[in-house]
C-alpha angles and dihedrals in degrees: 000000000000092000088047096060092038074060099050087052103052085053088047092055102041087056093056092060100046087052093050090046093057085042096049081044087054103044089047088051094049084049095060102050088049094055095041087049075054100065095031095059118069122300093265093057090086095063075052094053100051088042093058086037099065084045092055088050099057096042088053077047095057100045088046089053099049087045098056082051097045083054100027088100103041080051106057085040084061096053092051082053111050081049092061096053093037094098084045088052098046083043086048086046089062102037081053094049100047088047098050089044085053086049101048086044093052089038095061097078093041092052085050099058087041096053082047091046088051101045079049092051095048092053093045092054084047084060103045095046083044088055099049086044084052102051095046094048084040092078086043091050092047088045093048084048096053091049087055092046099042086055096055086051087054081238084148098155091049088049095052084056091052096049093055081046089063104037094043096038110012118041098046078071096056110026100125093065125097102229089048087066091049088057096037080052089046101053096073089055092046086051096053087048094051081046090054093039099054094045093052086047088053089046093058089036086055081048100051098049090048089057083045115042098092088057094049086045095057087041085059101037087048089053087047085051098044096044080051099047089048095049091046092048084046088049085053098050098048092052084054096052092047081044109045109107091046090056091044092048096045095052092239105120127000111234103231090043093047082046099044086049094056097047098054085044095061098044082055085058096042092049087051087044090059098052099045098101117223131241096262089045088063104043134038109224091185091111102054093050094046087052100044091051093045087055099046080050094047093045098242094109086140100044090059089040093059090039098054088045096050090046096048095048083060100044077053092056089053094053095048099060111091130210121258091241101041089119095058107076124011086236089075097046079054096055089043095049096040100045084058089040091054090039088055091039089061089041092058096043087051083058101058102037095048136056125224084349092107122003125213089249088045091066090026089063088034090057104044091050078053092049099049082052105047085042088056092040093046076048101052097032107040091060095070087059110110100170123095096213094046098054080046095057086034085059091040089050095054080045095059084028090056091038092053099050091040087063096053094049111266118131107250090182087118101046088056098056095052085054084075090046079059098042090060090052080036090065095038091059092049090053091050082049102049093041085065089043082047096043087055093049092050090049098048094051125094110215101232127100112287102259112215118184093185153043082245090065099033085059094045092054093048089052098057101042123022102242120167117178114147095203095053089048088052094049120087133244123289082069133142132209114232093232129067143255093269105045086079091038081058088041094052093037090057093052088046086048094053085050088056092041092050090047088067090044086057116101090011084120081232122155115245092254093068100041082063094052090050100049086045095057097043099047080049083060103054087041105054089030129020081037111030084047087052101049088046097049077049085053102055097044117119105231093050096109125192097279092053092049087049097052087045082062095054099036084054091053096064103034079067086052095056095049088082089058086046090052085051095045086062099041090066088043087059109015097234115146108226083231098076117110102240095039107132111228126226112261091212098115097057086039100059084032090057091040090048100047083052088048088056096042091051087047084057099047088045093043086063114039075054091057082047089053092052091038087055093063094054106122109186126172088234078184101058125124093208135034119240092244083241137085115250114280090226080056097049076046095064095032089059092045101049087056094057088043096059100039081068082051088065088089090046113095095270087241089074096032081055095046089045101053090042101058088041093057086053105035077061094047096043083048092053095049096052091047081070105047095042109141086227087062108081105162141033133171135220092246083051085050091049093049091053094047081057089060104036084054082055091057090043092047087052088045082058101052097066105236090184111031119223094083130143119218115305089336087135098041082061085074090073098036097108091042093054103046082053094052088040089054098050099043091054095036084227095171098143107057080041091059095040110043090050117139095017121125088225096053119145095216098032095140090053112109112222075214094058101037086050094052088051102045082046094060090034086054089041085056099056099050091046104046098020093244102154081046094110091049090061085090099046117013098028080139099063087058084061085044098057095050095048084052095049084047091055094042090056087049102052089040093055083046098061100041084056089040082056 
């Protein structure tokens, strides 16, 4: 209780003081504002001021003063009072004092463990704020570790995600803290890295496609083959099955062998299915699609776009280019089809896996600036190619090349239109190739009748060249066929020629039709001009005599013959019937025509350089008085050897036996005669005349005796007309009537020249005068010396007549 009043009083106190502090504040307040209203106010406000001042004071005085009355008593009660509890109070002091210093005594431990509770406390409260701090910067941690850990993984695309998970989720949750900002500072570096890291992924990824695309493109072309090669095998199949009893009936195919053959076949095509790799077996697209999507994160969709696209115009640059050798193996036409074939795989497949990457009109235009080059390069290229079977794989090539982008969507129109560009140079090729082929057959053969001695041979021959003739297959072996060895060798090389012309016609996706017209043109043109060149160039060789040249007649005339069997021969391989409007027909018969009339007209020219050989070795005695009694033994030579000639020309059309015959009869007479005109001869005497008369009676004896029949009359004996009426006017002497009878139509002597008599009497007159010939007619015909002078003087006349006359 007595603590309890000390305490009543403090408070009593304190408050008294505090009273008297806000009264002393007010009165000094009121103070001030009563000395600054002082001198504010007039000058003799002041005066004013200490007056009311002094009243103020007293005043204050007075109720001090009555106050100090009025509590004078309870004072002075207070103070008897506080006297009397003055011993209590001291008492009190030291009770108080004793207990305080108890209770200090007993409060030391307690403030110890308080102190101790609240040090507790407060670190209870730090963990518990550390924890909670903790736990919201733990998630952002973990994130910031996968993210660490994702990039060491080269998991770029997830770590892109995580770091828009942090920026957008976690770090709003931690941004006042210091390490937040060293990761916020950090993203954009790892960024960049990931940048850096995923272009440098797509560049070895560009490389790795360029080294590869030829293998991706063989892979592809492979797949185009193999799909080809199954439908047509199902085609097939199923023709077989829609066709099965025909076969059967027909004895073509058995049914479980034709089966068996396609099924295994068709296992065959399956296995090597299987082990044709794909495209994305191949090639590992992963970083394309990492990078596309780092850049669509990042927001430079459009960066890595026009990258990709300008790269990938260079890489097909590249690929375009071809090697300078490229035309000379089909290994190097491969490598270049299949290097552009795996670029515009990838291509496709970057299409369809991406989106906005590539764009439809991005590889359309890519493709069409490809095509105008492979077109110029196949151009270029394809026309140094000289062999037959490369141009035909090079062609085979385009085909599986065509095939293959056509499956994958690019347009091949064009290709396919240059293939008929190549099968023009295709065809050229085969007919270089086949002039050699028919130069070597030409050289081999023999140029005699093919000689068969059995049924066997008889057979062979029938099968190679369709030869139909009823008297040579009644007659018995020992038998020969009319034609050479040859004639069946070109039969079987022009079918073999139609076969390699149809090979390049194959997989052209052509109708029938056209197939037809192409292997018809193209069989004209080995006929008018690889063969007909080839015979010709025969022809004209030296050392073809006039039996070869026979039997090339006669070989000619059955290989036409034999056009009407190759028309039918294509026909069956198209199906197209010869009757059809726009059929092109084969050109064989103008060809040999043309071959044989140059064969007849090179007999003709032969024939006679070989009557020149054997006119060159006449030796006459132009100067002796009397003839020998017999012909000319050069002349008996000829003679001999014409009549063996055209015995061989039995086997020639009668119509050239005849012809022959015929210039040879007056290639001889026209020789003779000029032998007797020739400007080196200057003389020749009556005995020489009557020598060559004997020979000229011993051609016209041979022209009688009809050495090739057909005949009419004495046609052949005309050959030697001219001839005659010179030597019987001569002999005669018939000048008169000569003279005489000139210019009628009924003339004896009507094919006599006034030119050519002249020039032989001449010679005759010039050998009189030299060697005395006429000297033992000086005695008897003086007169035929006059004669002959008088003639010789006529004849000048009437031949200056006629060239003025002209």
């Amino acid at each position: 209780m007595n603590y309890l009043l000390s305490f009543c009083y403090m408070i009593d106190a304190v408050l008294g003081l505090r009273i008297q502090q806000e009264t002393k504040q007010t009165q000094t307040l009121s103070f001030l504002y009563t000395f600054r209203s002082v001198y504010d106010d007039q000058p003799n406000a002041h005066k004013k001021f200490m007056e009311k001042l002094d009243a103020c004071i007293r005043n204050h005085d007075k109720e001090i003063e009555k106050m100090c009355n009025f509590h004078h008593q309870g004072f002075v009660d207070a103070i008897t009072e506080l006297l009397k509890v003055r011993t209590d109070a001291e008492k009190l002091k030291v009770q108080v004092t004793d207990t305080n210093r108890r209770f200090q005594d007993a409060g030391k431990e307690v403030i110890v463990h308080t102190e101790d509770i609240i040090r507790c406390r407060i670190q209870q409260r730090n963990i518990t704020t550390v924890v909670e701090k903790l736990q919201l910067c733990l998630p952002v941690l973990e994130m910031y570790s996968k993210l660490k850990e994702q990039m060491s993984a080269k998991r770029y695309y997830s770590a892109l995600k995580t770091m828009e998970q942090l920026e957008n989720v976690y770090f709003p949750w931690v941004s006042q803290y210091r390490f937040c900002q060293l990761m916020i500072e950090n993203l954009p570096k790892l960024r960049e890295d990931i940048k850096e890291i995923s272009m440098s992924d797509l560049k070895d990824f560009l490389e790795s496609i360029r080294k590869h695309s030829d293998k991706i493109g063989e892979t592809a072309m492979k797949q185009a083959q193999h799909q080809k090669t199954f439908n047509v095998s199902l085609q097939k199949k199923n023709k077989m099955k829609f066709g099965k009893n025909m076969y059967i009936n027909h004895d073509r195919i058995p049914e479980e062998r034709s089966e068996t053959v396609l099924k295994h076949s068709l296992e065959e095509e399956d296995e090597n299915e299987e082990e044709v790799l794909t495209v994305q077996d191949l090639v590992d697209f992963s970083p394309v699609y990492r990078c596309l999507h780092i850049y669509s994160v990042l927001g430079d969709e459009e960066t890595f776009e026009n990258y990709y696209r300008k790269q990938r115009k260079k890489q097909a640059r590249l690929v375009l280019q071809p090697q300078s050798n490229m035309h000379e193996t089909v290994d190097g036409y491969r490598r270049y089809f299949t290097q552009i074939v795996g670029f515009f795989v990838v291509e496709d497949h970057i299409l369809h896996v991406t989106q906005g990457l590539v764009t439809r009109a991005y590889t359309d235009e890519l493709w069409n600036m490809a095509l105008s080059k492979i077109i110029a390069v196949l151009r270029a290229h394809s026309s140094y190619c000289t062999d037959p079977d490369l141009v035909l794989e090079l062609k085979n090539l385009i085909v599986i090349f065509a095939d293959t982008l056509q499956g994958y969507g690019f347009p091949v129109n064009r290709l396919f239109d240059l293939l008929f560009e190549i099968r023009d140079q295709y065809n050229e090729t085969l007919l270089k190739k086949w002039a050699g082929v028919f130069r070597d057959i030409f050289e081999e053969d023999n140029y005699s009748p093919i000689p068969i001695v059995n049924e066997e041979e008889y057979k062979i021959v029938i099968s190679k060249f369709p030869f139909q003739d009823p008297d040579l297959e009644k007659q018995s072996f020992p038998k020969k066929f009319p034609m050479s060895q040859s004639v069946p060798h070109i039969y079987i090389q022009v079918k073999e020629f139609i076969y390699a012309s149809l090979k390049f016609s194959e997989s052209l996706h052509r109708s029938s039709t056209e197939i037809d017209d192409m292997l018809r043109k193209s069989t004209n043109l080995l006929l008018t001009r690889t063969l007909s060149s080839c015979l010709l160039n025969l022809i004209r060789k030296p050392h073809i005599g006039l039996t070869e040249l026979v039997q090339i007649i006669i070989n000619t005339t059955h290989l036409e013959q034999a056009c009407k069997y190759l028309e039918d021969f294509i026909t069956n391989i198209t199906n197209i019937s010869q009757e059809t409007v726009h059929t092109t027909r084969l050109y064989g018969l103008s060809t040999f025509k043309d071959a044989r009339h140059a064969a007849e007209g090179e007999i003709y020219t032969k024939l006679n350089q070989k009557i020149d050989e054997f006119v060159q070795l006449a030796d006459y005695d132009w100067t002796m008085s009397e003839p020998d009694g017999r012909a000319s033994g050069y002349l008996m030579d000829l003679i001999n050897f014409l009549r063996s000639i055209f015995q061989v020309f039995t086997h020639l059309p009668g119509k050239v036996a005849q012809t022959a015959c015929m210039s040879a009869c007056q290639h001889l007479s026209t020789s003779l005669t000029q032998m007797l005109l020739d400007s080196e001869l200057k003389q020749i005497s009556m005995g020489a005349v009557q020598q060559f008369n004997l020979d000229v009676i011993q051609c016209e004896l041979f022209a009688s005796s009809e050495p090739v029949p057909g005949f009419q009359g004495d046609t052949l004996q005309l050959a030697f007309i001219d001839l005659r009426q010179l030597l019987d006017l001569f002999m005669v002497w018939d000048w008169s009537t000569y003279l005489a009878d000139y210019g009628q139509p009924a003339s004896k002597y009507l094919r006599v020249n006034p030119n050519t008599a002249l020039t032989l009497l001449e010679k005759m007159k010039d050998t009189s005068k030299k060697n005395n010939i006429f000297a033992q007619f000086r005695k008897n015909d003086r007169d035929k010396q006059k004669l002959i002078e008088t003639v010789v003087k006529q004849l000048r006349s009437l031949v200056n007549g006629m060239s003025q006359h002209a």
